[in-house]
N, C-alpha and C positions, 0 to 999 in steps of 0.2 A: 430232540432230533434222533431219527434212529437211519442208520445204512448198513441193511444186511451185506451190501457187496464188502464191506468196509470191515463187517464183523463189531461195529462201534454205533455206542448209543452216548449225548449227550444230555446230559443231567444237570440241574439245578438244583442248587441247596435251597435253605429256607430264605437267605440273605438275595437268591440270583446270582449268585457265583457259579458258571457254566464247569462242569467235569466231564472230558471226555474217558470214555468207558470203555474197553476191548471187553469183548464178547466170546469166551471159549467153547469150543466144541461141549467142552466142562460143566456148562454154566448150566443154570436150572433157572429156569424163566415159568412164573406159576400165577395165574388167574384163579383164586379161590385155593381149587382143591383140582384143578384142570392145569396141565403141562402144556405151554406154548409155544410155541416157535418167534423168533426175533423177527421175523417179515410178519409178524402179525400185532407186533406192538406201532400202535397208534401215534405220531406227535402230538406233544404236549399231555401225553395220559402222564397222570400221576403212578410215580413205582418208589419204590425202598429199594437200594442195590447195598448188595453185602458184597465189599471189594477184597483185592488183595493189593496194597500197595508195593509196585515194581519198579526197580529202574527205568524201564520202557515203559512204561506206563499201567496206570491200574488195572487191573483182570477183574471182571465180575465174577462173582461165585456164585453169587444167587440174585434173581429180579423177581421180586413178588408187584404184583400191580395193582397197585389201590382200588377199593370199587368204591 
């Protein structure tokens, strides 16, 4: 799931364990070799997220998007 209002995107591990994901001003969202914007990620696309685990909850650092 992705909600750019929200700034949060939810992810599944390899088991289906759901993780919701805050999305910073920060974060680097990358299709190849192409920089994306969070309103342009797909549901259900496959992505690798590099977190930072927070008290409030985990921060992306980076979202690369599977092809």
């Amino acid at each position: 799931m992705v909600d750019p209002k929200m700034d949060l995107v939810v992810v599944r591990d390899s088991s289906g364990v759901p993780f919701d994901i805050k999305v910073a001003p920060s974060t680097r969202i990358d299709l190849g070799a192409k920089h994306e914007e969070l309103s342009q990620l797909a549901p259900n696309q496959s992505v690798s997220v590099h977190f930072i685990p927070e008290r409030r909850g985990d921060i992306a650092r980076s979202i690369q998007v599977n092809q």
